[in-house]
PyMOL Python script that loads the backbone (N, CA, C, O; Angstrom):
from pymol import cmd

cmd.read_pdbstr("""\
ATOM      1  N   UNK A   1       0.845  -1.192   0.000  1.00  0.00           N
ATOM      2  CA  UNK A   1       0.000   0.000   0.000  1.00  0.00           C
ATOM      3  C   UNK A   1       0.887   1.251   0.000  1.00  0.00           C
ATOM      4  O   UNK A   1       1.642   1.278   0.972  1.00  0.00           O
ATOM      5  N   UNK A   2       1.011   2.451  -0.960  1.00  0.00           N
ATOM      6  CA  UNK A   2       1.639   3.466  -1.036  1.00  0.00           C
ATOM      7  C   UNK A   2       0.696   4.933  -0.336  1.00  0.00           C
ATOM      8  O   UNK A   2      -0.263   5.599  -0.723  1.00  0.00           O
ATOM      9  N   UNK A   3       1.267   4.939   0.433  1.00  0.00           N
ATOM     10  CA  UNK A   3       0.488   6.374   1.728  1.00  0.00           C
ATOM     11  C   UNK A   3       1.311   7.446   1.036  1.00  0.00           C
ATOM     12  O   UNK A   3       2.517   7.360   0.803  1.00  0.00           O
ATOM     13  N   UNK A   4       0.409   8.608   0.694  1.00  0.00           N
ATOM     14  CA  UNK A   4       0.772   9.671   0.490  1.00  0.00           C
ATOM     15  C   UNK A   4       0.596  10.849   1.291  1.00  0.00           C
ATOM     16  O   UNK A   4       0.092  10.755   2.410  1.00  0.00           O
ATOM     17  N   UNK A   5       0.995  12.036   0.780  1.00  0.00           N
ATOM     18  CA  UNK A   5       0.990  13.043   2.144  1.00  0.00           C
ATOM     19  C   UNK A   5      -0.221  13.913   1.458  1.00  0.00           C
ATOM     20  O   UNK A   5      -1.106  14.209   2.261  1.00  0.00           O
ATOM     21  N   UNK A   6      -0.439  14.430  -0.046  1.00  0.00           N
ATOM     22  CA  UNK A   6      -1.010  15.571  -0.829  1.00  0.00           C
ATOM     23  C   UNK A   6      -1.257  14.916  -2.232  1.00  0.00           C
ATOM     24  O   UNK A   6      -0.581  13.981  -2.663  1.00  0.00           O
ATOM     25  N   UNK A   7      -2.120  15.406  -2.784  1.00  0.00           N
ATOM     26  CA  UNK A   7      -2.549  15.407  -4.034  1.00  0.00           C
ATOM     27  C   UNK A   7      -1.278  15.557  -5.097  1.00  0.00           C
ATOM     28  O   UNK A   7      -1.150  14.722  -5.992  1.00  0.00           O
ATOM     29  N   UNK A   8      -0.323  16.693  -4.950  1.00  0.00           N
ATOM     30  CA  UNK A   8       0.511  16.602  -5.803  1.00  0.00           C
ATOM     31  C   UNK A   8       1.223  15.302  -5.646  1.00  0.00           C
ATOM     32  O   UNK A   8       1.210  14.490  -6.571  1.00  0.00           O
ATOM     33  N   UNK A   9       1.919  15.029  -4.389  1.00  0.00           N
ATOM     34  CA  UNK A   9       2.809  13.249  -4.317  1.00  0.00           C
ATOM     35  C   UNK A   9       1.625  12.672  -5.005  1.00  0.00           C
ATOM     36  O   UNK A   9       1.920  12.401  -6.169  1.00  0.00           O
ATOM     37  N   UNK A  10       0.583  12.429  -4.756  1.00  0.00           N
ATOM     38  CA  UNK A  10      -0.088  11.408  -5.729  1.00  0.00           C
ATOM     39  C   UNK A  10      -0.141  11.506  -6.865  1.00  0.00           C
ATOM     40  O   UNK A  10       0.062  10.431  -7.428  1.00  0.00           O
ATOM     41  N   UNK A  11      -0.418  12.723  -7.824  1.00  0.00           N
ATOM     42  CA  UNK A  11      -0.239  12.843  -8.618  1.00  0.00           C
ATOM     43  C   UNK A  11       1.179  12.478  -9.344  1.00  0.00           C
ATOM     44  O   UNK A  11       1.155  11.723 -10.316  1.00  0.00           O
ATOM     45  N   UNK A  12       2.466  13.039  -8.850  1.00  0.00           N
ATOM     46  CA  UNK A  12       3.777  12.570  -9.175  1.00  0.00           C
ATOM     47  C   UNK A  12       3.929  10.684  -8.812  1.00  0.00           C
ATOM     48  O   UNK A  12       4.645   9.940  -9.483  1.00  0.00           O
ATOM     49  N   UNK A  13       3.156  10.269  -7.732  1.00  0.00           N
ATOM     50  CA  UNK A  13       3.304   8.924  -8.151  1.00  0.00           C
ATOM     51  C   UNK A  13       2.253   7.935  -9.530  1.00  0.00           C
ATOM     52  O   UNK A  13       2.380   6.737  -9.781  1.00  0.00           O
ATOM     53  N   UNK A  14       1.619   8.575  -9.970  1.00  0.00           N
ATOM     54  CA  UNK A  14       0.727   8.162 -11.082  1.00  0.00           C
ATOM     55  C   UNK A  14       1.897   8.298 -11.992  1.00  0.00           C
ATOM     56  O   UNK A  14       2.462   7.302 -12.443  1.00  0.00           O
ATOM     57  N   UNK A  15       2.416   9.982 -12.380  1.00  0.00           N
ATOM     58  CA  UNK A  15       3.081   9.961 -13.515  1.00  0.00           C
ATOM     59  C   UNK A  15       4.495   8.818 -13.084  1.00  0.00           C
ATOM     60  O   UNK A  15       4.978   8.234 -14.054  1.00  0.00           O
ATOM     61  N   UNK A  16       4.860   8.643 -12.278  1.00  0.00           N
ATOM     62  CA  UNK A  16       6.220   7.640 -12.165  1.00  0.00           C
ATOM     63  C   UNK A  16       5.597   6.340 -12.459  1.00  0.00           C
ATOM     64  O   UNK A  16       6.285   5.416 -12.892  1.00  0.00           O
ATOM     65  N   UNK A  17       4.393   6.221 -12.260  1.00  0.00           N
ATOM     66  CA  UNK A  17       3.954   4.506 -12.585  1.00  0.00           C
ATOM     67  C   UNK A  17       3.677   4.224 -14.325  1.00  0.00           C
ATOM     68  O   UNK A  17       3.951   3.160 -14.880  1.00  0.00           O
ATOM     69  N   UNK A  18       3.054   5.476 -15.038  1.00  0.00           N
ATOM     70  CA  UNK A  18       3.108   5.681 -16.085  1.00  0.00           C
ATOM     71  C   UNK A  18       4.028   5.504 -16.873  1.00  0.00           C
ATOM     72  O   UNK A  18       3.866   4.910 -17.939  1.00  0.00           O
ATOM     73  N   UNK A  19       5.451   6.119 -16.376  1.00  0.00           N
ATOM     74  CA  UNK A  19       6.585   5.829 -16.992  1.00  0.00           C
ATOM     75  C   UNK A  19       7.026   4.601 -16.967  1.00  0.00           C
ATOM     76  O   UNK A  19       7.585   4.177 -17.978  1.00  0.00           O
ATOM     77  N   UNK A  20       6.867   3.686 -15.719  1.00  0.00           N
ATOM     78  CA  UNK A  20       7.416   2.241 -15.643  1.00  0.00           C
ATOM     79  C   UNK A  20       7.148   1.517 -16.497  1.00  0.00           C
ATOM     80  O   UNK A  20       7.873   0.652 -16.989  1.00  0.00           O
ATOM     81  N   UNK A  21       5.416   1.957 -16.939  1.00  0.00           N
ATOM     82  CA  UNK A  21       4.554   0.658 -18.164  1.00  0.00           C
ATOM     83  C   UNK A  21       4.662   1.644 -19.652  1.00  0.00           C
ATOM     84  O   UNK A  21       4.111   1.221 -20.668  1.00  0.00           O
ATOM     85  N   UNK A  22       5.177   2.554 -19.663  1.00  0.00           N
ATOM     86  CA  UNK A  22       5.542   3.216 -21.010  1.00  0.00           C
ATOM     87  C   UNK A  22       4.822   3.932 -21.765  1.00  0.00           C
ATOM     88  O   UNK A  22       4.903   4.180 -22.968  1.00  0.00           O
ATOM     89  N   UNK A  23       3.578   4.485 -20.387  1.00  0.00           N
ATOM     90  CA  UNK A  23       2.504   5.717 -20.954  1.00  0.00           C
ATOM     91  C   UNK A  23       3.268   6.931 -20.855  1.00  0.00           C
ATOM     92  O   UNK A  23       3.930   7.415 -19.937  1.00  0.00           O
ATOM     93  N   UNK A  24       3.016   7.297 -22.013  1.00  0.00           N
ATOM     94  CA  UNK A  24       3.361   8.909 -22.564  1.00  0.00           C
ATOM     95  C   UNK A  24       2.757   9.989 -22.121  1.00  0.00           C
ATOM     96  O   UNK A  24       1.583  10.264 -22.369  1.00  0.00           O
ATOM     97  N   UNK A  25       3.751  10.862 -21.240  1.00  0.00           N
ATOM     98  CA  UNK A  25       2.686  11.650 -20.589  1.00  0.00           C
ATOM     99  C   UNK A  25       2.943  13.208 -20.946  1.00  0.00           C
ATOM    100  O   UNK A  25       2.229  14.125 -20.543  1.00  0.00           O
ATOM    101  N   UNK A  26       4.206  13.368 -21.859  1.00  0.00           N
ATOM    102  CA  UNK A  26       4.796  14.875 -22.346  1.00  0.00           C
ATOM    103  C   UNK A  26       4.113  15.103 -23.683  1.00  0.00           C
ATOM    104  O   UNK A  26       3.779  14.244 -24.498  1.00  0.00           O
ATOM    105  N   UNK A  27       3.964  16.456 -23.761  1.00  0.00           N
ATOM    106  CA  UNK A  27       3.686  16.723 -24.860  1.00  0.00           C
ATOM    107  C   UNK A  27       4.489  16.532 -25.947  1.00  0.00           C
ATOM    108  O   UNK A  27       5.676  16.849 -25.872  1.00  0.00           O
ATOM    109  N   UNK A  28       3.902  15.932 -27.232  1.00  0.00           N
ATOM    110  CA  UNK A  28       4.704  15.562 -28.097  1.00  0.00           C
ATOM    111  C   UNK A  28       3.689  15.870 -28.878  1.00  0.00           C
ATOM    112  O   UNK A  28       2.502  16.002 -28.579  1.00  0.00           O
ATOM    113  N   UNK A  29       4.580  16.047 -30.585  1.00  0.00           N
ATOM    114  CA  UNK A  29       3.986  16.178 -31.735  1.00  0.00           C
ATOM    115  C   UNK A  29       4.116  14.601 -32.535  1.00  0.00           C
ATOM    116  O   UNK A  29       4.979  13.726 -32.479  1.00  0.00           O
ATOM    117  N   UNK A  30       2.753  14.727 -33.324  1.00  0.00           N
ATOM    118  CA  UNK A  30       2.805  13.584 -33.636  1.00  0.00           C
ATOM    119  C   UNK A  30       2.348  13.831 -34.970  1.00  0.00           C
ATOM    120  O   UNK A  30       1.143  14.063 -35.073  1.00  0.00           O
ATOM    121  N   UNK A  31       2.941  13.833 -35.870  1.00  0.00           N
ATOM    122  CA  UNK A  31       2.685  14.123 -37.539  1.00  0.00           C
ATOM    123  C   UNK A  31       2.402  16.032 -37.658  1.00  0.00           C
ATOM    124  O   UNK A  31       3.178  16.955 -37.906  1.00  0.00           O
ATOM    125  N   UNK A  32       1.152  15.992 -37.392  1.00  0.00           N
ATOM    126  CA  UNK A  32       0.655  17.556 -37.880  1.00  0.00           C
ATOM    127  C   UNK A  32      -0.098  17.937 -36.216  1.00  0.00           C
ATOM    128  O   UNK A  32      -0.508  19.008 -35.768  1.00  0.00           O
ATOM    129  N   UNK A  33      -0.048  16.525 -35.592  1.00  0.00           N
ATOM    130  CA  UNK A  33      -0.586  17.033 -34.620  1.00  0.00           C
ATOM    131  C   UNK A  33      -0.256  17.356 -32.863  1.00  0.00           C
ATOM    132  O   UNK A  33       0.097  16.401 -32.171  1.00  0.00           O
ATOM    133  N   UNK A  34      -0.352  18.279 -32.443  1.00  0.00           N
ATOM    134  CA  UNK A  34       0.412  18.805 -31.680  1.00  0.00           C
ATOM    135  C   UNK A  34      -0.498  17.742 -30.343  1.00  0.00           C
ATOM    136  O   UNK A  34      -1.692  17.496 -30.516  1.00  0.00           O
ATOM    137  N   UNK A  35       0.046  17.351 -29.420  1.00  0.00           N
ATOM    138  CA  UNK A  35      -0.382  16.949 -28.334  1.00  0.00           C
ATOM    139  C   UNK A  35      -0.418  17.226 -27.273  1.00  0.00           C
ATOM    140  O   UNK A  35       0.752  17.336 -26.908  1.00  0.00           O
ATOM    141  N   UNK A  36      -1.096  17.434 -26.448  1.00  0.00           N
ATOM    142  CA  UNK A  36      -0.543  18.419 -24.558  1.00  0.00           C
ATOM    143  C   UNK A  36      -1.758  17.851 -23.690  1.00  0.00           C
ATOM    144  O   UNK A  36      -2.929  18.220 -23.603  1.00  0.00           O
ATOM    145  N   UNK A  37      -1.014  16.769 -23.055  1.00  0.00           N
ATOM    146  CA  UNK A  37      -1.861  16.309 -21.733  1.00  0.00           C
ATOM    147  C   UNK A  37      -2.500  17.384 -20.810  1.00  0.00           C
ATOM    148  O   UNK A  37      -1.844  18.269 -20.262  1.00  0.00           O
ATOM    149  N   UNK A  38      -3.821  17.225 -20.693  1.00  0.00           N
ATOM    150  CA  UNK A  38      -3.922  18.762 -19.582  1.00  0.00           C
ATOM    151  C   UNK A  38      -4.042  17.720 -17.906  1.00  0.00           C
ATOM    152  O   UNK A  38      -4.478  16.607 -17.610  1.00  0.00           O
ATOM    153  N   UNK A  39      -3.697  18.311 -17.523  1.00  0.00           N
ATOM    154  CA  UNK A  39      -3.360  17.766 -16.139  1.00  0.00           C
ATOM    155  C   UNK A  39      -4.163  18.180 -14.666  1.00  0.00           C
ATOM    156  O   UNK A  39      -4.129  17.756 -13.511  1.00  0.00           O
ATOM    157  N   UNK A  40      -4.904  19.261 -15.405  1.00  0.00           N
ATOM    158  CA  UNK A  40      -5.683  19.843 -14.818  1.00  0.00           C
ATOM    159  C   UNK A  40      -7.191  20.243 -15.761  1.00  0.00           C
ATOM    160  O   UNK A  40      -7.262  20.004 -16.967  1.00  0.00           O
ATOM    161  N   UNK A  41      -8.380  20.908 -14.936  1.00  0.00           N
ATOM    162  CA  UNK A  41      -9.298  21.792 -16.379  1.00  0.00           C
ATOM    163  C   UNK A  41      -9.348  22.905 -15.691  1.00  0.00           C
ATOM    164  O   UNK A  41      -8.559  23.056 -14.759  1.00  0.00           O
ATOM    165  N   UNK A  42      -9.858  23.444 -15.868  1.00  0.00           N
ATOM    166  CA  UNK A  42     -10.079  25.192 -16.104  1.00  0.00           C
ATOM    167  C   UNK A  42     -11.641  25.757 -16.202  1.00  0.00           C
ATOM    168  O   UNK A  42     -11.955  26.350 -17.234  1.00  0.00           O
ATOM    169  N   UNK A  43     -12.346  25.632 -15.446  1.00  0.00           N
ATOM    170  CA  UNK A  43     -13.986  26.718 -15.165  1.00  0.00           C
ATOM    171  C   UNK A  43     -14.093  27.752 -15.278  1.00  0.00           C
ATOM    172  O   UNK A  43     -13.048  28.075 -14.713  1.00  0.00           O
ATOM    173  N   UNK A  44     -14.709  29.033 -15.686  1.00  0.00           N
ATOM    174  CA  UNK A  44     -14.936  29.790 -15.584  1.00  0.00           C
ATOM    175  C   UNK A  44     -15.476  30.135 -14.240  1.00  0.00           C
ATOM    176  O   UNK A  44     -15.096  31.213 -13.784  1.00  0.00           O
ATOM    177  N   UNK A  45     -16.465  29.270 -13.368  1.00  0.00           N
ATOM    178  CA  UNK A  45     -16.433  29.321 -12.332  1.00  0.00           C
ATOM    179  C   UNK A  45     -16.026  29.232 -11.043  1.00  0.00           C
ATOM    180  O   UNK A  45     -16.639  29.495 -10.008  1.00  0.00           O
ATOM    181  N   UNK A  46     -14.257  28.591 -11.322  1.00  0.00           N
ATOM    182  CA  UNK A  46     -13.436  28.953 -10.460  1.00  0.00           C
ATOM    183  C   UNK A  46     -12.284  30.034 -10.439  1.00  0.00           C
ATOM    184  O   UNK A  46     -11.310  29.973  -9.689  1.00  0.00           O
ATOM    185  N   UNK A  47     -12.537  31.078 -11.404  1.00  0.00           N
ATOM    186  CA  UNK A  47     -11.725  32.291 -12.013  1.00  0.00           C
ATOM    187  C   UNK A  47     -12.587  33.405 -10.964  1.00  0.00           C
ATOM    188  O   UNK A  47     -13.790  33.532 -11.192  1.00  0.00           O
ATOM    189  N   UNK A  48     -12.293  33.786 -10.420  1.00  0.00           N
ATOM    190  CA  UNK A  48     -12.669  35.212  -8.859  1.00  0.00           C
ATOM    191  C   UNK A  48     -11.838  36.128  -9.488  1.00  0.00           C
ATOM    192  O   UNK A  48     -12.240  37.250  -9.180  1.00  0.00           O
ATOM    193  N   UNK A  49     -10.743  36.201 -10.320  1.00  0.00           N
ATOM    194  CA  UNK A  49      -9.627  37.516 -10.602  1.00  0.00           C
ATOM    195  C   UNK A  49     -10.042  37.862 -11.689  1.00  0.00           C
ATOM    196  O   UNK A  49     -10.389  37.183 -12.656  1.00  0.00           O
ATOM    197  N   UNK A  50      -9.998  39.290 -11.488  1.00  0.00           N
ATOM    198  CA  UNK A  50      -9.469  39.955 -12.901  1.00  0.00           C
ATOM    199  C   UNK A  50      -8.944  39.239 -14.331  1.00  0.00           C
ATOM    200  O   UNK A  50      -8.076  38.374 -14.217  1.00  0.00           O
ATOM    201  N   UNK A  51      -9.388  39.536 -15.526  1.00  0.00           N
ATOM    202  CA  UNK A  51      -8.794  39.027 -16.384  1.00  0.00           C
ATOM    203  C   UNK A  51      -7.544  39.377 -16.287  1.00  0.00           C
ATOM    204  O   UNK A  51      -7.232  40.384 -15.652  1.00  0.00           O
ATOM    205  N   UNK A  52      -6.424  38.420 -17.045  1.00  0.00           N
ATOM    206  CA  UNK A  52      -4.938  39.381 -17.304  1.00  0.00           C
ATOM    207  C   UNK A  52      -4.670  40.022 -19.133  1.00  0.00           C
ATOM    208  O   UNK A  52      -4.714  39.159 -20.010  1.00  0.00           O
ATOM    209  N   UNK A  53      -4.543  40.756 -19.344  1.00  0.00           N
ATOM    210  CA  UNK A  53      -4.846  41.314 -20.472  1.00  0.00           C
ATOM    211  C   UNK A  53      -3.887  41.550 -20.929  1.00  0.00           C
ATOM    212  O   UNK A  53      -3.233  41.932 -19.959  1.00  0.00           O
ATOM    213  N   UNK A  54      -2.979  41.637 -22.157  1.00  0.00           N
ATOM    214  CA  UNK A  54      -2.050  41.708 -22.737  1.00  0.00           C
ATOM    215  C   UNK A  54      -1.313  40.211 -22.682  1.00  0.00           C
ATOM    216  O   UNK A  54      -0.573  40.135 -21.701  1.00  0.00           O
ATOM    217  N   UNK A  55      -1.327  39.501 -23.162  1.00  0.00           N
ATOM    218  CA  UNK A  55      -0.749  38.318 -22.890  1.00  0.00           C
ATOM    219  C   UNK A  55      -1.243  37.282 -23.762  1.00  0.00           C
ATOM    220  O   UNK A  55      -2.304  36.660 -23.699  1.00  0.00           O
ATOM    221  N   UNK A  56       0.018  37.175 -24.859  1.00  0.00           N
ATOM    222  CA  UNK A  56      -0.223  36.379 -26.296  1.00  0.00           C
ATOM    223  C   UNK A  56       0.136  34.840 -25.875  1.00  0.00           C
ATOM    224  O   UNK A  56       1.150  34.576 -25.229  1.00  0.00           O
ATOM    225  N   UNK A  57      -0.886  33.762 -26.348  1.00  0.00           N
ATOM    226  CA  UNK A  57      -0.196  32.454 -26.253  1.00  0.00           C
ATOM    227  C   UNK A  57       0.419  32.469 -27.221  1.00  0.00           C
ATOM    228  O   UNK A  57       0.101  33.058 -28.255  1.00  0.00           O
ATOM    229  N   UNK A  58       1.434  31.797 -27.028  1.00  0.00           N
ATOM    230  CA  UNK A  58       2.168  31.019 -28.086  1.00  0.00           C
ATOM    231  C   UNK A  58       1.373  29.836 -29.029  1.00  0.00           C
ATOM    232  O   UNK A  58       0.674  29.004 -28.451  1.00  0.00           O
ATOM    233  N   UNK A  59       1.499  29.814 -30.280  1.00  0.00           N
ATOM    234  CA  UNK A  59       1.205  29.137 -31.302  1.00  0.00           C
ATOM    235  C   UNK A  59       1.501  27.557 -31.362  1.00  0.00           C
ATOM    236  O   UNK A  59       2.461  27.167 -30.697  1.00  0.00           O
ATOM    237  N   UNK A  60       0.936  26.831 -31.926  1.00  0.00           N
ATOM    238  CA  UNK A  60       1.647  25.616 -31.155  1.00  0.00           C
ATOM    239  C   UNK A  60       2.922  25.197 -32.286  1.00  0.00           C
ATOM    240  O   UNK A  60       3.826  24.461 -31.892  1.00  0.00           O
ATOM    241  N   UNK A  61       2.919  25.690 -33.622  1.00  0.00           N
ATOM    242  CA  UNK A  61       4.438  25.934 -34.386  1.00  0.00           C
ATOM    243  C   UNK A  61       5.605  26.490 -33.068  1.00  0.00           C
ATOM    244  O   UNK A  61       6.474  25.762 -32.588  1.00  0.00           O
ATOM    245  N   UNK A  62       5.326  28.070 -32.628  1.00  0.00           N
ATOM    246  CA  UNK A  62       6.290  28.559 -31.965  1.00  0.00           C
ATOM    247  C   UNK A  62       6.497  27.179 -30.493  1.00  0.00           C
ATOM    248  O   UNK A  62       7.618  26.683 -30.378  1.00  0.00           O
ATOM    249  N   UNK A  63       5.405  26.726 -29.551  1.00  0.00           N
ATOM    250  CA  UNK A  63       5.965  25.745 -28.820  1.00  0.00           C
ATOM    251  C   UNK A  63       6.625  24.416 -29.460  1.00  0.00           C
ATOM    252  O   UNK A  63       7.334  23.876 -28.611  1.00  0.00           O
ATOM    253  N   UNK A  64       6.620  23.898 -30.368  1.00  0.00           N
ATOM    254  CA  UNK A  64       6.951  22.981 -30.821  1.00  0.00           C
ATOM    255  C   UNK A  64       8.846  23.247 -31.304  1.00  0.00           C
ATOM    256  O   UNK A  64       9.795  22.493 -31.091  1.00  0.00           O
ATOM    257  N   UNK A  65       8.817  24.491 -31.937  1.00  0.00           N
ATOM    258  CA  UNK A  65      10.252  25.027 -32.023  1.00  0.00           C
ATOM    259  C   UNK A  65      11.120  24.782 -30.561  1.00  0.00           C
ATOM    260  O   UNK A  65      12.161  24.182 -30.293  1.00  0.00           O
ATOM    261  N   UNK A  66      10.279  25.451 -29.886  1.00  0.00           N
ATOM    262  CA  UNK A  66      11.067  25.675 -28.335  1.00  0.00           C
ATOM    263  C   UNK A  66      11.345  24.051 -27.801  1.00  0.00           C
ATOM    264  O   UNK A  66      12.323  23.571 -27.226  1.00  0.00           O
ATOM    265  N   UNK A  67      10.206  23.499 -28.194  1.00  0.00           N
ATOM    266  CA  UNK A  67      10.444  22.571 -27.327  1.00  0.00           C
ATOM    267  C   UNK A  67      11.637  21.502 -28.247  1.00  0.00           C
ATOM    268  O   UNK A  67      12.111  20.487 -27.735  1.00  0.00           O
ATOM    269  N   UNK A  68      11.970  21.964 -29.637  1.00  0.00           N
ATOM    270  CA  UNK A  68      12.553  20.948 -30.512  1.00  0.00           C
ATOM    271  C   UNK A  68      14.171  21.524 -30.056  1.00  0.00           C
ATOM    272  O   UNK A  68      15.119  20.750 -29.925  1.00  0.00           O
ATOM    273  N   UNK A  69      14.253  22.777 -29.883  1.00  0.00           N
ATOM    274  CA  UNK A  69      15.602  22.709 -29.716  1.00  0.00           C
ATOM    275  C   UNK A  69      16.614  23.283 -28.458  1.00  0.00           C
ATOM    276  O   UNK A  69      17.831  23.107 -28.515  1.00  0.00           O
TER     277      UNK A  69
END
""", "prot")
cmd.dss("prot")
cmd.show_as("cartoon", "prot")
cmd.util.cbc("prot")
cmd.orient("prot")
């Protein structure tokens, strides 16, 4: 039985068990298509702040560069 302390150790022990049996858990491109595990989701109903405004995502060409070299 593996006792943890927090959600994140559990979480970091999922992704270490993942790796043992050879699930892919990084984002990778795969032909044309870009891939990104979300690890989390995102509500509108848990957003209380201010928008942040000025603030371009990156393209997934420009992450794919970054992440290639």
């Amino acid at each position: 039985m593996l006792l943890t302390v927090d959600s994140l150790e559990k979480f970091n022990k999922l992704l270490d068990a993942c790796k043992r049996i050879g699930v892919e858990t990084n984002p990778m491109v795969v032909g044309a298509l870009g891939i990104i595990p979300l690890f989390s989701w995102y509500h509108e109903s848990f957003d209380k702040e201010k928008d942040i405004t000025g603030y371009r995502i990156p393209s997934l060409e420009m992450v794919t560069i970054l992440l290639n070299s």
